[in-house]
C-alpha positions in Angstrom: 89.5 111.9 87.1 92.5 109.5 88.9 91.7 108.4 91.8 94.1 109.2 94.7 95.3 108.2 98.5 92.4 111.0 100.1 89.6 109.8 97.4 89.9 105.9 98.4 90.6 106.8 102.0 87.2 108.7 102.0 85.4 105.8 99.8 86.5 102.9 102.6 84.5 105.7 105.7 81.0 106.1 103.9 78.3 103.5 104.3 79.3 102.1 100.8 82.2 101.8 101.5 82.4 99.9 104.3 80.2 97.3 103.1 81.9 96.8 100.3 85.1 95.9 102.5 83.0 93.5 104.6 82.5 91.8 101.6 85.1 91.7 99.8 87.2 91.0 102.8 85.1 87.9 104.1 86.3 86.5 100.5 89.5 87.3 101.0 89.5 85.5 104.4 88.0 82.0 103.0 91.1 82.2 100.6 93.7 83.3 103.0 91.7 82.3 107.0 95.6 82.3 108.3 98.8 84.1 107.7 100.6 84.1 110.7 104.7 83.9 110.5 103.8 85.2 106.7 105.1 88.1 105.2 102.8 89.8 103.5 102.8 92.8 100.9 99.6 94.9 100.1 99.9 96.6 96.5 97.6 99.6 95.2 95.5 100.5 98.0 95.3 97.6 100.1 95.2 99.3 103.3 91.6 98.6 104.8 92.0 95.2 103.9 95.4 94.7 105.5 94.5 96.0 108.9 92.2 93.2 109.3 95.0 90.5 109.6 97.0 89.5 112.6 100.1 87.3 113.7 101.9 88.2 110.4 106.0 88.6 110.5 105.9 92.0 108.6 102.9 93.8 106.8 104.4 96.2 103.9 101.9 98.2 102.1 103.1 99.5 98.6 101.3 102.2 96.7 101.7 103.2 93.1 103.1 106.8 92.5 100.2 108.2 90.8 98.3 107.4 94.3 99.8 110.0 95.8 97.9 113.2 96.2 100.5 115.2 97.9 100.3 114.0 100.6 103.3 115.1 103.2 103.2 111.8 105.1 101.2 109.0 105.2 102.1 106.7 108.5 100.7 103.4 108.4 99.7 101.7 111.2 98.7 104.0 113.1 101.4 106.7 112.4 104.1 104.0 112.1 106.1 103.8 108.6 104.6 100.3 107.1 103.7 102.0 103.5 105.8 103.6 101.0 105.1 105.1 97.2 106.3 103.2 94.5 107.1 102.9 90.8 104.9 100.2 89.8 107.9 98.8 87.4 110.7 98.7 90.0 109.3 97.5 93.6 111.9 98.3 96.0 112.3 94.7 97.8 114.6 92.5 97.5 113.8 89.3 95.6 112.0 86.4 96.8 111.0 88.7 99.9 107.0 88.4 100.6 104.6 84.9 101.0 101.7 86.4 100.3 100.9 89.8 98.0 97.6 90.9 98.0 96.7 93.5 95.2 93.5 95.7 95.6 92.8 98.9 93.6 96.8 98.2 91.8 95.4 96.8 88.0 92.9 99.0 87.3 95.0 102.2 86.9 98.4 100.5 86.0 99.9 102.0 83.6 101.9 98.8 82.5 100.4 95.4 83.6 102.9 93.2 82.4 105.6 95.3 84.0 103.8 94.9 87.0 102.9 91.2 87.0 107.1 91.1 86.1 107.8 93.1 89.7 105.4 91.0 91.5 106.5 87.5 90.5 109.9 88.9 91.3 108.8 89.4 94.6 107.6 87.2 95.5 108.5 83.7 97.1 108.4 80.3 95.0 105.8 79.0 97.1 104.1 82.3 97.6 100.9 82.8 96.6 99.0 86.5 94.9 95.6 87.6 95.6 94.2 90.0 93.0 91.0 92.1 93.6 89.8 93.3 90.7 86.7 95.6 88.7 84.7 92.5 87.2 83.8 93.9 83.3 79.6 92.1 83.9 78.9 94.0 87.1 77.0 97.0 87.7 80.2 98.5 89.5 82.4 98.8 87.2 79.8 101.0 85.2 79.2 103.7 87.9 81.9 105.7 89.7 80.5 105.7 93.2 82.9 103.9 93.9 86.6 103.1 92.8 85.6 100.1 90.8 84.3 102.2 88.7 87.4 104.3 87.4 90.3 102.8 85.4 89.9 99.6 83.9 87.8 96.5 84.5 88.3 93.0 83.5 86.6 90.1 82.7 87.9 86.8 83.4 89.4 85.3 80.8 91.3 89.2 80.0 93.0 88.1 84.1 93.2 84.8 83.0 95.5 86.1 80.2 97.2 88.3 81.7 97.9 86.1 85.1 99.7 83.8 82.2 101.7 86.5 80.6 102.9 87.5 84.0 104.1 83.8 84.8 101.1 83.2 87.4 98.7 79.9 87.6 95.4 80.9 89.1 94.4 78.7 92.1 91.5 79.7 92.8 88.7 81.8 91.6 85.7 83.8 93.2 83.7 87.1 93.4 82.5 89.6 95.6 80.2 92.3 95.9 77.1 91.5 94.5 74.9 94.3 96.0 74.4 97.3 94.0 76.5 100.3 94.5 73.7 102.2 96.4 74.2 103.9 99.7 70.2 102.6 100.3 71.5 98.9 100.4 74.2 99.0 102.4 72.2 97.4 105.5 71.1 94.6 103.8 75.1 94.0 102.1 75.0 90.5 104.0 72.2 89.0 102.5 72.8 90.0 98.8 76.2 88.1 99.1 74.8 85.0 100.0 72.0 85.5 96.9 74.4 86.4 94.3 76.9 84.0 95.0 74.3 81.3 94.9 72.3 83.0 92.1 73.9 85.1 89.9 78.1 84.1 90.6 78.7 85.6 87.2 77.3 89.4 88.6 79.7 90.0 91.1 81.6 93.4 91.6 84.8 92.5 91.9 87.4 89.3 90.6 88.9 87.7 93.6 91.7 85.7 92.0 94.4 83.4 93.9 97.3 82.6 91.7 101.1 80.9 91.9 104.5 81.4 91.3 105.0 79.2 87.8 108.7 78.4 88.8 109.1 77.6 85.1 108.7 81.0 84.3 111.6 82.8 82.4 114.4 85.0 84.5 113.3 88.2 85.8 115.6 90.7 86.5 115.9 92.2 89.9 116.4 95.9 90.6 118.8 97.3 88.0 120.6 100.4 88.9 118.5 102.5 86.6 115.3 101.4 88.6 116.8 102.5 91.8 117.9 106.0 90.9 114.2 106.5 89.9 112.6 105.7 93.4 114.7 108.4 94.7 112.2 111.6 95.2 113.3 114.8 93.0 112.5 117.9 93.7 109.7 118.2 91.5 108.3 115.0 92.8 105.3 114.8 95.1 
């Protein structure tokens, strides 16, 4: 069954959940330690990893259509209006707009990658840099649905290093996270089996953590044509 907004919002407030956001997280933060002034996008369901980071310009966090469950409104922070609901092939910003993007739960259920990867280059600026979080194909994770890791698709790496190059991205940097089993019994002990796995078993972890940039050699991408907008606007069958 899809996943929605109220089945990851209830994931990231168990025990399992919240230690898999510690970890992946303190990744993220070795990657990214500042991004003050920056303006940062949050793509698929990036929220519990957004709140975490401080001293940015703006904070935007985008969720794919198929996310929404319904909801009537969904104010973020704190009942503000940072988040919308998107079309994953026509991202309603203007060109060239964010520094940063950082895409969690947003490949796995995509129903066009490379229409995706097109938005997000477009997006984003030419010295910007992407952050994917990603279902790793070898881990225990993706092959047990306690968790959103384990719906949609996973990768392995060389199926993101393929598809970072069709999308015009070079990968920067590469890690993984998550290397406890997804098992409400070791969420106490999440801390220590980071540290093993990464030095032990780097190859086992749950989850892809990929930096990548702009190639500026990459072929002209178009920007939002009229046909794009007309289908952000809500219908009435729309929810």
């Amino acid at each position: 069954m899809p996943q929605d907004v109220r089945d990851l919002t209830a994931f990231y407030h168990t025990p399992l959940g919240r230690m898999a956001r510690r970890a992946i997280f303190n990744e993220i933060q070795i990657i990214w330690p500042n991004l003050r002034n920056y303006r940062l996008l949050g793509y698929g369901f990036a929220i519990p990893y957004l709140r975490a980071f401080s001293g940015t310009e703006r904070t935007i966090a985008a969720m794919p259509g198929p996310l929404n469950s319904g909801t009537e409104s969904f104010g973020w922070p704190d009942g503000k209006n940072a988040s919308l609901f998107c079309e994953e092939d026509a991202l309603p910003f203007p060109d060239m707009f964010f520094d940063r993007i950082l895409i969690v739960h947003g490949l796995e259920s995509s129903e066009s990658l490379r229409a995706l990867l097109r938005q997000l280059w477009r997006v984003l600026a030419p010295e910007g840099r992407i952050l994917l979080v990603a279902p790793n194909r070898a881990s225990l994770w993706a092959q047990v649905q306690r968790s959103p890791f384990g719906h949609g698709r996973p990768f392995s790496k060389m199926e993101l290093e393929g598809l970072l190059a069709g999308g015009q991205f070079e990968s920067t940097r590469w890690s993984r996270a998550l290397y406890a089993p997804p098992f409400e019994t070791v969420t106490r002990t999440g801390t220590g089996w980071e540290k093993m796995g990464n030095r032990l078993f780097p190859g086992i972890g749950g989850v892809h953590v990929v930096e990548a940039a702009k190639s500026l050699y990459a072929g002209v991408t178009p920007g939002l044509t009229q046909a794009a907008a007309i289908a952000l606007k809500p219908t009435a069958s729309s929810s």
